[in-house]
C-alpha angles and dihedrals in degrees: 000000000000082000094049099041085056106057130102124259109263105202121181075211127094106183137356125326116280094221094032095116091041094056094034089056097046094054084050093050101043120046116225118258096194113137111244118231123248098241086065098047087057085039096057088033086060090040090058095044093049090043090053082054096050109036099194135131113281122246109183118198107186125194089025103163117195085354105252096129077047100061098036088055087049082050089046100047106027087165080066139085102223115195122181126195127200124169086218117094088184089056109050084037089062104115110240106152139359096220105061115194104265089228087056127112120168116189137198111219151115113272099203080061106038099047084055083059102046091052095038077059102044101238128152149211131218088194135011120188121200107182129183108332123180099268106201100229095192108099088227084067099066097120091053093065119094090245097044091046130091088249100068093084086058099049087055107044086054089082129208137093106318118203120186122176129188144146088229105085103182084060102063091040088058086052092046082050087053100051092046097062084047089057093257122139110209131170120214126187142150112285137212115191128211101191114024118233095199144013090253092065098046085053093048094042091050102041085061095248110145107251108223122197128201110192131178154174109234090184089060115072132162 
């Protein structure tokens, strides 16, 4: 796992996605139909009962795993509500420590799903992590990437400051496409962090692969 996790990412493409604006229009332009399961919708029911009692800001980390990047953002913001979503029940269920942040919630749920709700209910972000996906680097698996999926015109439309890393960098410059045909200005440029968020980025870091980060202001469109 420790070997795989360190290698670099082997694409059969060498720039960005020849029909990458045409999907990423036409998710803009067409809302997903897709029926939502019923977990996320528990899921999303128990997120909105523990953020009334909290009433803290909202820090989303999406794609959280077993929720590491999850509980050193609660450390790091403790004026914040962090919340972290992963599809994998093994995962979030992998024991790391016995003390969880109190302003710590980690979900099981479908993202695709659950970011629908949040914006169906208006709810919004301050900041939204996505750290270190899978990023499907076959062409054929455009539409499995945050910003060629359905999903992308709701990540967008949930606001806030968005942060995505990767070692991947073509993948980040097709998501900073992406948001700039949704009106959307991002910077992306090469990271060295100081403090690792999740066990991903330690492997890559110290396996000598460049870090790239893509951040943006979603409340900030052209």
């Amino acid at each position: 796992m420790t070997e795989q996790l360190s290698r670099s990412v082997v694409s059969n493409q060498s720039g960005p996605h020849a029909r990458l604006e045409q999907t990423v229009r036409r998710h803009l332009a067409h809302v997903s139909q897709k029926p939502i399961a019923d977990h996320t919708r528990a899921a999303f029911k128990r997120m909105v009962s523990w953020l009334k009692d909290s009433k803290l800001p909202l820090i989303l980390d999406a794609c959280c795993g077993v929720g590491d990047s999850s509980r050193n953002l609660a450390r790091a913001f403790p004026g914040h509500s962090v919340v972290g979503v992963d599809k994998s029940l093994k995962r979030l269920s992998t024991q790391r420590e016995k003390d969880e942040p109190e302003n710590l919630l980690l979900l099981r749920a479908d993202l695709n799903d659950f970011y629908r709700l949040c914006v169906r209910q208006r709810l919004r972000v301050e900041q939204h992590f996505i750290l270190y996906p899978n990023p499907w680097p076959k062409a054929a698996h455009l539409g499995r990437r945050w910003h060629g999926a359905a999903a992308f015109a709701d990540i967008v439309a949930l606001g806030g400051r968005l942060e995505l890393r990767s070692n991947w960098r073509l993948y980040l410059e097709e998501f900073q496409i992406a948001l700039g045909i949704a009106g959307v200005v991002s910077d992306l440029t090469i990271y060295s962090p100081e403090v690792f968020l999740t066990p991903f980025e330690a492997k890559y870091h110290q396996s000598g692969q460049a870090i790239w980060r893509l951040v943006a202001d979603m409340n900030n469109t052209r």
